[in-house]
N, C-alpha and C positions, 0 to 999 in steps of 0.2 A: 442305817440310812445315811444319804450324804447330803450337807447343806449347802447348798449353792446359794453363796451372798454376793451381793452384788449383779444378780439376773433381774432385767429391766423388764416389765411388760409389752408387746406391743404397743397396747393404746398410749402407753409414754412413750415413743421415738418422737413423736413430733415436740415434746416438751423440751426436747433434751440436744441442744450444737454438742456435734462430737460426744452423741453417748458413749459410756464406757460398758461397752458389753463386753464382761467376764462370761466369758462359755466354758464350758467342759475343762479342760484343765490350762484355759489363759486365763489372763490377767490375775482377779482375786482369788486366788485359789481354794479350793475347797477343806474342808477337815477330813483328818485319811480318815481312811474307814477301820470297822473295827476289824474287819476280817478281810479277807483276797477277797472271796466270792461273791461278796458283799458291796467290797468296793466297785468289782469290776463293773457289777450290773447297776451303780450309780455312775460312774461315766459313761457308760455308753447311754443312758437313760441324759445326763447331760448334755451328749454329742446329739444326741436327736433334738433336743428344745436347742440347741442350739443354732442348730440348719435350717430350722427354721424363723428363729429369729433373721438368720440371715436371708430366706427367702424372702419374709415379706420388708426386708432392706431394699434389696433388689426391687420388690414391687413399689415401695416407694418415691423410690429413685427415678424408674422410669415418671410414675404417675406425675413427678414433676416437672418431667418434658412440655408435660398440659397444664400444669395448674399455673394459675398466677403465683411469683413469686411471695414469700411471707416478710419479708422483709424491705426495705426504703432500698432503691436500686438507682438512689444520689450519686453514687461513685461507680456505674458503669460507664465503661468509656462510649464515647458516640461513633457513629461510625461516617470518615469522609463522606464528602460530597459526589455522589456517584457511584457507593457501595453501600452494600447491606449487606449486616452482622447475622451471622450464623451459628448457633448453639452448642458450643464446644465439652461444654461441661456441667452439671449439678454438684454443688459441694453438700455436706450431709444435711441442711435443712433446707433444704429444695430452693434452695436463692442461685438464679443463674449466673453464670460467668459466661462472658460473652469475650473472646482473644484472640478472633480470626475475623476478617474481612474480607468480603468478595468480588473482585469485582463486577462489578452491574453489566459493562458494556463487554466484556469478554469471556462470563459466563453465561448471562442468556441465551435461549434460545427463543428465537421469532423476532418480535418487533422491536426494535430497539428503547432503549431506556435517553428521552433525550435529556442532555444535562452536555453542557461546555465544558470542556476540556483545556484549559491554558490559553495563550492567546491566539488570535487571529491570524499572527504571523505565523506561527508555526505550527496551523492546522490548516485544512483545508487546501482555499485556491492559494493561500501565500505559500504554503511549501512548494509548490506544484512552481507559479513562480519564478520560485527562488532556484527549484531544481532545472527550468529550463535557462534560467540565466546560466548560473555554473554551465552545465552541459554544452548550448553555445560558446561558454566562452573560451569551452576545452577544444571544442571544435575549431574555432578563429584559432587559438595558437597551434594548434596543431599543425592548421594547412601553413599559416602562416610561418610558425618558426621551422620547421621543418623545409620551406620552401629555402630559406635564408640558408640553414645547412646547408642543402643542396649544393647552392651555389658557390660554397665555400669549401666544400667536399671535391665535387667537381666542376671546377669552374670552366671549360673547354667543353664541358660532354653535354648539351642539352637533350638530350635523349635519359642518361641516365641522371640527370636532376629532376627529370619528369619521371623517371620510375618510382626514384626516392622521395618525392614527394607525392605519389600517389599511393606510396606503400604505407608511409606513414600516418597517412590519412585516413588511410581505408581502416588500418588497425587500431589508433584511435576512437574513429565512427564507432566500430564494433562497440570497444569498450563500453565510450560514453552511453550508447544506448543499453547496456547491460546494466551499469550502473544505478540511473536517474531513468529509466524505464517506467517502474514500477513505482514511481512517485508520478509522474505529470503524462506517461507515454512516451517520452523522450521525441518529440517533435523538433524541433531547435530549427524549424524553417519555416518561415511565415507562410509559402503556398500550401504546404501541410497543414498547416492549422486553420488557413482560409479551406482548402479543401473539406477538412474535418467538419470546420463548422457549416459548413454548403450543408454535409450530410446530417448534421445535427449529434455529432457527437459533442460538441463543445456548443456552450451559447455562447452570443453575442460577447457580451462582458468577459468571460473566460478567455473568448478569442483573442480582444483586443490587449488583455495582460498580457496574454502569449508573446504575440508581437512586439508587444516593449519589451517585454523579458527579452527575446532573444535578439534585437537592434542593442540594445546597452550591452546584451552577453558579448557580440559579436566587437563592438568598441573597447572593450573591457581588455577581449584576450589578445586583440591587436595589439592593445599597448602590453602587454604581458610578455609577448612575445620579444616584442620592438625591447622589450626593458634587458630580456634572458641575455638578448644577443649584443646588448651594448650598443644599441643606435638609439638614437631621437626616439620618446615614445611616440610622438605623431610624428610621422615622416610620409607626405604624401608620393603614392606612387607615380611613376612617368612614364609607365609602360601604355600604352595606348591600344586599345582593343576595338574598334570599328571597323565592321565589314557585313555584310550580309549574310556572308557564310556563317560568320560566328554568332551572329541573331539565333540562325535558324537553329546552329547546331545547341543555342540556349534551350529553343522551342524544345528540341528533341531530347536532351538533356532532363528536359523539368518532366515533361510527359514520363519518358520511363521510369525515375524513378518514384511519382506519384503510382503508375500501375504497378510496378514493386512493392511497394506498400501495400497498397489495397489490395492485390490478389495475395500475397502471403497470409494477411490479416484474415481473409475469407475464408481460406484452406483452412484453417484452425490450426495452423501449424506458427500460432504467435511465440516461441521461443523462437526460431530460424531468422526468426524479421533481423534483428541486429546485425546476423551472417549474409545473407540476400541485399540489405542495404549497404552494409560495407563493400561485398563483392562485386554491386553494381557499383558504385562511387568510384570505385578501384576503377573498373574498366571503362566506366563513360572517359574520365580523363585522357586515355587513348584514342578511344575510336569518336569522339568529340575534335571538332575544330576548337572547342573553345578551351577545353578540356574540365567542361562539365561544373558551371559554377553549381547552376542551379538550385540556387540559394542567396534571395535577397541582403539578409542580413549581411550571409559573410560575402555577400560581393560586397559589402559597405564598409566592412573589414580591411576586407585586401585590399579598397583606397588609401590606407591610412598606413603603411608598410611600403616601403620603397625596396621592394623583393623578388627576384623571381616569381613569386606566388600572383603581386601585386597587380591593381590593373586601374588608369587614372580614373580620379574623381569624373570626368568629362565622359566615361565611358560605361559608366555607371546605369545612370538612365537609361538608353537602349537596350542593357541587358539586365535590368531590372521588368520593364515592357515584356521582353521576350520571354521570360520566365514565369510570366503571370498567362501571355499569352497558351502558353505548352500548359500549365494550371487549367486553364479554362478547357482547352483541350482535351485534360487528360479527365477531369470531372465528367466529360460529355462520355468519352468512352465506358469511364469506369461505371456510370451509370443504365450501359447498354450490356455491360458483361456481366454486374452482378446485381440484378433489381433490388435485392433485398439488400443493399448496404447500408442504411440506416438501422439496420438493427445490429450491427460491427461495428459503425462507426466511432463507437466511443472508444473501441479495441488500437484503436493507430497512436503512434506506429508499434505497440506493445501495448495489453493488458496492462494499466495501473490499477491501484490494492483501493480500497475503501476510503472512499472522501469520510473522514468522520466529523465533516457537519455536516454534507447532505447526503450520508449514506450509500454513494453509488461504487459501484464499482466494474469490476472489468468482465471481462468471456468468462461464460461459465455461471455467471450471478444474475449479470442487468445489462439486459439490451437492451440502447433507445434508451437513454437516461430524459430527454427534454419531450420528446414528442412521446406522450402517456399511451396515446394508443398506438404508438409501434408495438408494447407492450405483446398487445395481442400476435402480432408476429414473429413473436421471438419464439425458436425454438425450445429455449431453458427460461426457466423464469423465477426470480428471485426469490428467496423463503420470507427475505422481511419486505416485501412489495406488501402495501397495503389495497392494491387496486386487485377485487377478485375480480375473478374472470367470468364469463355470462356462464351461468349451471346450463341455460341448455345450448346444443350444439349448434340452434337455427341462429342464435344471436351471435355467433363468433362471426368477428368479418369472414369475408370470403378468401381474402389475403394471407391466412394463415395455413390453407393448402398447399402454397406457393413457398412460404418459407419451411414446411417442413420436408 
């Protein structure tokens, strides 16, 4: 026979951290046998009590998944603010070890988990912001030092200081709106954003950040530019722009590129917006008497650059009017060509990503962030929307025939 010392019972595992189970020929090893034949059929008679101790290890182990741990769980670590600890491990007496953390708001699914994330400024409307400031204030130096080149590239040819300033611009625009897109929609013009909020993709409040954001942005990059090229950071312009023509050509100026926006943003073809808004910009400046400011802030800009680009403080006002006037305008139209634009309106002039404090986001997710029962007329409808929908079909407004 062979004596197997050191083989624990079952009903001891649980007595025993880190038992030492000696099996079949590990750990304490057995007494040889007296014979081959003898021996052999006491190891393999080992090797079997042995598999099975190890089975119901195994079942042990698992059953710990469930049971409350046996020991003080004083020294598990806690898991931040905003995540929750996932079960990575059981060590041999069923005490868990907890060394991974998840996150809450980027791994769930559905409704979100609310909980604050850092500060104010750099969540939410402050990014959003911060990103139209920047964005403006890339726009102002753009036209702005770019115009100042021009003029010192070719100082005889106003023809082609107006190309090179319209080329730089247009390529610029692009950029900036690729860039700060996807943070705020890259708007950087106050009738944009007044438009916007007509429709209700922006409130009230949001609007009027906007506005300051891009008034400071557009001051900002004036002197930015005025600093690259080594003039006066404020150096008021002297160029004088007053005529009727160039009123109107303001009017016409603001209108198309408001319906540019809005019809791209409808089509569902929101990546192009960036290319369609540059490639307009580019050619209003041509086929424009004024050569297309159409854009409050940076006309307030280009007073403050004694440039090519520039156009005086005094000339300001009328073409500030005339651009809200063409705004107004073009709202009326945009509203005749696509009924449903409140429920896109949040999408201008690009799709931005997720407010992660009031969860909204862009095409595709949430249409109609402020007015709840646009809701109902959106074609797509958000997975963490808490607003269900009427179960039966007689309580859908009528209006969602129409948008779909």
């Amino acid at each position: 026979m062979v004596a197997h010392r050191g083989l624990r019972t079952p009903e001891g595992f649980h007595e025993g951290a880190g038992a030492d189970l000696s099996l079949g020929l590990g750990g304490d090893q057995a007494e040889e046998p007296e014979t081959g034949g003898i021996g052999q059929s006491g190891e393999a008679a080992g090797q079997l009590a042995g598999f099975g101790l190890m089975e119901r290890l195994d079942e042990d182990r698992r059953a710990a998944l469930f049971q409350a741990p046996r020991r003080d769980l004083s020294d598990r670590q806690l898991a931040p603010s905003g995540h929750f600890p996932i079960l990575t491990s059981v060590d041999g007496i069923g005490k868990m070890l907890v060394s991974t953390f998840i996150d809450a708001s980027e791994e769930c699914q559905g409704e979100p988990i609310p909980f604050h994330r850092g500060h104010r400024m750099t969540d939410g409307l402050g990014r959003r912001l911060l990103a139209e400031f920047l964005g403006t204030a890339f726009l102002a130096a753009a036209v702005i030092g770019s115009g100042i080149m021009a003029s010192r590239l070719s100082p005889n040819d106003a023809g082609l200081e107006l190309l090179e300033n319209a080329t730089a611009t247009a390529a610029a625009l692009v950029a900036i709106i690729l860039a700060i897109g996807p943070v705020s929609g890259a708007h950087l013009n106050p009738v944009v954003t007044l438009a916007d909020r007509f429709f209700g993709g922006l409130s009230s409040g949001e609007a009027a950040g906007y506005i300051g954001a891009q008034f400071a942005g557009g001051a900002a990059g004036a002197a930015a530019a005025n600093l690259m090229f080594s003039v006066p950071v404020v150096e008021l312009s002297t160029t004088v722009r007053s005529s009727g023509g160039l009123w109107f050509a303001e009017v016409v100026a603001t209108f198309g590129l408001l319906l540019v926006i809005f019809g791209v943003v409808r089509s569902g073809r929101g990546s192009a917006a960036p290319f369609a808004v540059g490639a307009y910009v580019g050619g209003a400046y041509f086929f424009t008497a004024s050569t297309s400011f159409a854009n409050p802030a940076v006309t307030m800009a280009r007073a403050l650059s004694h440039s090519f680009a520039g156009i005086n403080p005094s000339s300001v006002p009328p073409f500030v009017a005339a651009q809200l006037v063409g705004a107004g305008l073009a709202v009326l139209a945009i509203m005749v060509l696509y009924p449903t634009v409140g429920t896109f309106a949040a999408d201008v002039v690009v799709p931005r990503e997720t407010d992660p404090i009031t969860n909204r986001r862009g095409s595709g997710t949430w249409r109609g962030h402020h007015d709840r029962s646009r809701l109902y007329a959106s074609p797509i409808r958000s997975p963490h929307s808490s607003v269900a929908l009427p179960e039966s079909s007689g309580e859908r407004p009528a209006k969602s025939k129409e948008a779909s």
